[in-house]
N, C-alpha and C positions, 0 to 999 in steps of 0.2 A: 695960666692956671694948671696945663697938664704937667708941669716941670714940676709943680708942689707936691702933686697929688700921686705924681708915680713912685716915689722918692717917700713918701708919707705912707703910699699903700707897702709896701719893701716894709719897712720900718714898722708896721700896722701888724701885717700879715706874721711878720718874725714875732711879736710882744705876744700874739695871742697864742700862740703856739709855743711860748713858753709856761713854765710853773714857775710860780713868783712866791717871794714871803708874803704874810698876811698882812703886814704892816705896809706894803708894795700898792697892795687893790688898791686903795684910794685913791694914792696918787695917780695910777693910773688912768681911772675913774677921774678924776679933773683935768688931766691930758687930753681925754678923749672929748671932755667935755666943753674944752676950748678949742677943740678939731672942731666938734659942730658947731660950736654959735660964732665961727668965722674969726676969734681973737687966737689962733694959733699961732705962735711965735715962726721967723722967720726959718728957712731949713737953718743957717747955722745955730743957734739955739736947739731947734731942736735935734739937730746932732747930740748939742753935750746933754740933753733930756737923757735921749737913747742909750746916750753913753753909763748915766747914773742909774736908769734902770739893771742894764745889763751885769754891774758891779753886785748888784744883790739878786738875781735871778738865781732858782734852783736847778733849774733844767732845762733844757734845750738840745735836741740834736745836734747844734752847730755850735754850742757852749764852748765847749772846748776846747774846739780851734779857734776861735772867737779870742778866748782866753787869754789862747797863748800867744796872739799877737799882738793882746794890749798888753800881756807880761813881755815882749819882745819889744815893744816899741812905745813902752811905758812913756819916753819923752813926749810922745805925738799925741795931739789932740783930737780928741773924736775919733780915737783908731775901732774902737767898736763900730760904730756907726757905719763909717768908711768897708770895715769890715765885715758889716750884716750886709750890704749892700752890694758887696762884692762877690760874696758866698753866694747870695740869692737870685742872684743873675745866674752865676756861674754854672747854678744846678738846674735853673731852668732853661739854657742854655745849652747844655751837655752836649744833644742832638744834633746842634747846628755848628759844626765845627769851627767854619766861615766868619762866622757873627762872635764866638766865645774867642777866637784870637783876637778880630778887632776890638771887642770890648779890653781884651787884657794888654795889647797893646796901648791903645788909645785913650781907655780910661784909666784903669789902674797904675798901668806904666810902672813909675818909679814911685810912686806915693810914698811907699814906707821908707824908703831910703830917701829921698831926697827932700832937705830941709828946704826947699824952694817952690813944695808942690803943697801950698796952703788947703786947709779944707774947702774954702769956697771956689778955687779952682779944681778940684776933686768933684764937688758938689757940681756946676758947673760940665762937667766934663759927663758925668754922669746922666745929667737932664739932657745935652744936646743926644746923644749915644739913645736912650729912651725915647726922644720925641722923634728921631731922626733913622737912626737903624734898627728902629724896634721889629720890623719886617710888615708885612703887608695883611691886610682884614680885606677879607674875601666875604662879599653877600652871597650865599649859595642858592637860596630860596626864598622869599616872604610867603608864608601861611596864614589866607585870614581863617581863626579862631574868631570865641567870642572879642579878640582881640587880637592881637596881632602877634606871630611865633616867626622871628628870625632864625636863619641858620647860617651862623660863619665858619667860615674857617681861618685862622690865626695861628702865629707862630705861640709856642706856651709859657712865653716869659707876658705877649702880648694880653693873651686869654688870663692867666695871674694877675693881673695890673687893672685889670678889666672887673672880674669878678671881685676883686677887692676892695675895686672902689663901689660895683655896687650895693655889696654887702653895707662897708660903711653910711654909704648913701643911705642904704634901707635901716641901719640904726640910728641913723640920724634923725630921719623922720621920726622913728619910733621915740625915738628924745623927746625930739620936741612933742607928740602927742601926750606924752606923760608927764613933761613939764607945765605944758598947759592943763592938763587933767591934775595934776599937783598943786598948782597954785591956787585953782579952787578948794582943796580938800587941805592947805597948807602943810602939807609933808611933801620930802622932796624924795623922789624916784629917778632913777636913771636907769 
């Protein structure tokens, strides 16, 4: 499950922080909404999802270069995908010099040039590198509140992956309570 879901939050975290056409929302809005009710397509699919969003996005900080390596490498499949993926590590990586070579040797390597490094060895390469050198979550404290207040501390590609997925989580629920509050009122809310 954590190899879906680090790879999905990357991919999650990149969509929402872009501007989309208006004709985009929906679709996206039924992506997300097959992330939550657990029918979300396998990562290779949803590589080429990502891929066909990013073809009609308006903006993005990492647009650009994005861009120009699907216009560079137009033959290759999922090179957005591959390449949100690459970027997003890369920047949350910066800091840790150690960890942002191995990832670029190890994972990225020769991807774009070499017709022998398939997406799902890409994909693959990328989950073992996330579940396995992601670096280490430090308990610092537990605080009982009315509840209970952790304090870690984590590498920030870790803390990104982290907060992403709770975010998602927390819309998730929030789906589902207005799907069920929807189906009694028979309109649909997301």
């Amino acid at each position: 499950m954590w190899q879906c879901v680090a790879l999905y939050d990357l991919w999650i975290s990149f969509l929402k922080e872009a501007t989309c056409q208006p004709t985009q929302v929906r679709t996206f809005e039924r992506w997300m909404d097959r992330l939550f009710d657990g029918t979300a397509p396998i990562e290779d699919d949803m590589a080429k999802d990502v891929d066909f969003f990013v073809r009609d996005l308006v903006s993005h900080k990492l647009l650009g270069s994005i861009r120009g390596k699907m216009n560079a490498f137009s033959t290759r499949l999922c090179v957005a995908s591959i390449t949100i993926i690459n970027q997003m590590v890369a920047a949350l990586l910066v800091a840790d010099e150690a960890r942002l070579a191995k990832w670029s040797q190890i994972v990225v390597a020769d991807w774009y040039h070499s017709p022998f490094q398939t997406l799902g060895v890409s994909l693959a390469r990328a989950n073992n590198f996330l579940r396995d050198d992601l670096g280490s979550v430090q308990l610092l404290a537990c605080v009982q509140t009315q509840s209970c207040v952790a304090f870690l501390r984590m590498p920030r590609l870790a803390a990104h992956i982290l907060f992403e997925y709770l975010d998602v989580s927390k819309r998730k629920a929030s789906s589902s309570a207005r799907a069920a509050s929807a189906a009694e009122n028979r309109t649909l809310l997301w």
